[in-house]
N, C-alpha and C positions, 0 to 999 in steps of 0.2 A: 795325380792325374791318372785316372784310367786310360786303355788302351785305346779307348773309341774316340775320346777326348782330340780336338785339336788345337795346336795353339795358336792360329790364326782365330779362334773361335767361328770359325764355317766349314761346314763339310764338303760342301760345294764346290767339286774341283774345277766345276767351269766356271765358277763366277771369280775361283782366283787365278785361272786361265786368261778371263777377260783383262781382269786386272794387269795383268803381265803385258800382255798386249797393249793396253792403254797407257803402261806407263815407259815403255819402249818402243811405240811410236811417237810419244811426247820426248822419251828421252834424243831419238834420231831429231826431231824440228826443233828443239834446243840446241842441238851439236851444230848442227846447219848455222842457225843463225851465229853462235860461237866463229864457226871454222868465218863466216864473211867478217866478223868482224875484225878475226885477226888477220884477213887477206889486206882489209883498209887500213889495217895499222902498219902492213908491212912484214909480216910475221910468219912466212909462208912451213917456217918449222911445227910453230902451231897449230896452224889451220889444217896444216896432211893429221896432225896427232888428233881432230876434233872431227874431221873428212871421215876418219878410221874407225873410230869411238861412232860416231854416226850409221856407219855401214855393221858395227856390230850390235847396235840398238835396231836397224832394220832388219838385220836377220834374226835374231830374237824374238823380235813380232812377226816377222814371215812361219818362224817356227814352233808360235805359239799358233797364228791362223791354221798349221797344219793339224795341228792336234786339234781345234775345235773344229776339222772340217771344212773350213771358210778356205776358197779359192779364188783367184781373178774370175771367174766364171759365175760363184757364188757357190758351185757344187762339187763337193769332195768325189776325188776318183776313188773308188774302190780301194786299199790295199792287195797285194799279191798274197794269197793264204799264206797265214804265220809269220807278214808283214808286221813291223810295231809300228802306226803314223806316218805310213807309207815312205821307209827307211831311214826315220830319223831318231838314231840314238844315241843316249845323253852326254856321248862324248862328242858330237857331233854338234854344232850351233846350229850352222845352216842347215843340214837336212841335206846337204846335196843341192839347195835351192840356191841362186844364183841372187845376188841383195836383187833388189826392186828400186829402182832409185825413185818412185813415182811414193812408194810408201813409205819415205821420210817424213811428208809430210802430216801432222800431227791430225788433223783433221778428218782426214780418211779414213779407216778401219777395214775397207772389205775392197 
């Protein structure tokens, strides 16, 4: 494999940007429904551990929305010069951004 090569086979970081997104906001509206169902079984150990798992799929996609730019607004703030993703780095999940409980929902994107 050459250097340039990737093994996703796409170079495209925003379409596997996108991807990450989509499948971490599907993964949060899976968790969801998960954490209710073990609420109606009775099971309130599991449903906090599927609540959790949910809110770290929503910042995930909060924090891929920040890398491509996408805001509640629709428009990316500016970074502060020599900002990375407007402070968000890779040991960081959230970004400093606080979950979204509106963007569990799988449906949604932006």
């Amino acid at each position: 494999m050459d250097s340039g090569e990737q093994i996703t086979g796409t170079r495209d970081e925003h379409y596997n940007l996108i991807s990450v997104l989509y499948h971490a906001l599907q993964g949060a509206d899976t968790c969801s429904g998960y954490a209710l169902d073990a609420e109606a079984a009775g099971d309130e150990r599991l449903a906090a551990f599927f609540r959790e798992a949910g809110v770290m799929h929503t910042q995930l996609a909060d924090r891929a929305k920040g890398l491509l730019g996408i805001t509640d607004s629709g428009v990316a703030p500016e970074p502060p010069p020599g900002d990375v993703a407007g402070g968000i780095s890779p040991g960081n999940i959230s970004g400093g951004v606080p979950p979204d409980e509106t963007a569990g929902g799988g449906s949604r994107v932006g």
